[in-house]
Structures are given as structure tokens and as C-alpha cells.
C-alpha positions, -999 to 999 in steps of 0.1 A, spaced: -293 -623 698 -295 -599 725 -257 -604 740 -264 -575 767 -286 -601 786 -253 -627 790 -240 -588 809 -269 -588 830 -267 -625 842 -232 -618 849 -234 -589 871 -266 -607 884 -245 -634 898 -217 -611 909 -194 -615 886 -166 -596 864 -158 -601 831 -124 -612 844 -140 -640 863 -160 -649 837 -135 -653 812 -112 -673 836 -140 -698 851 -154 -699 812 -117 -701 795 -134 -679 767 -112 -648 763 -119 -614 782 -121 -594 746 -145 -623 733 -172 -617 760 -170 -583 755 -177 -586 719 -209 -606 726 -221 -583 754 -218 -553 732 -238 -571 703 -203 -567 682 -204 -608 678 -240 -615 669 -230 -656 664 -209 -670 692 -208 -710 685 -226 -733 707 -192 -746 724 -188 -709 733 -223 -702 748 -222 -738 766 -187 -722 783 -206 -696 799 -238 -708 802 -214 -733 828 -192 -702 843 -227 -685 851 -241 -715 867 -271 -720 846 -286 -739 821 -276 -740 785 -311 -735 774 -318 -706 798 -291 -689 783 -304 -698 751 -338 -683 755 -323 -653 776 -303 -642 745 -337 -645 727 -352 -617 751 -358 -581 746 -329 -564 768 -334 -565 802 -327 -525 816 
């Protein structure tokens, strides 16, 4: 799982990870840990959050963590 890509989408879509957390209501320190690659298993419940917070589909999100690392 490539957790820097979940990053990418949410800088893409202007947002902090303060923002996400809140509009996600997954902790800050959570995120973090997933963008990192320190949490390489977030549960579904938790990738459904934000895949709503960032405004796009669950399965995008999905196949985006399955992507290389976008630079």
C-alpha cells in the first residue's frame, strides 16, 4: 500500500492534514502514519473516512494506494 499517494490527493485537493482529519474524524497522527507508510493496513472503515473527506470514490482510493508513488 503506497500511503504517500492518500498525501498527494490531499494536497491535490487543497487540503491539510488538519482538515482532513477533522472532515474525516480519523485522528491527525493516524493519517500521518498512513502517509508515511508507518501503517501499511488501515481498516476499510478508515480508508472509506477519507476516501469521503477527499471527495472521491472508495475504489479510486483503493486503486490509488495500489499505485507506484506519484512524485
Amino acid at each position: 500500500m503506497n500511503g504517500g499517494n492518500i498525501r498527494l490527493l490531499r494536497e491535490e485537493k487543497g487540503m491539510t492534514l488538519n482538515e482532513l482529519a477533522a472532515q474525516s474524524g480519523v485522528s491527525k497522527s493516524y493519517i500521518s502514519y498512513i502517509e508515511r507508510g508507518m501503517q501499511k493496513n488501515p481498516s476499510i472503515a478508515v480508508l472509506e473516512k477519507i476516501s469521503t473527506a477527499l471527495g472521491i470514490d472508495f475504489i479510486q482510493l483503493i486503486e490509488t494506494l495500489n499505485e507506484p508513488v506519484k512524485k
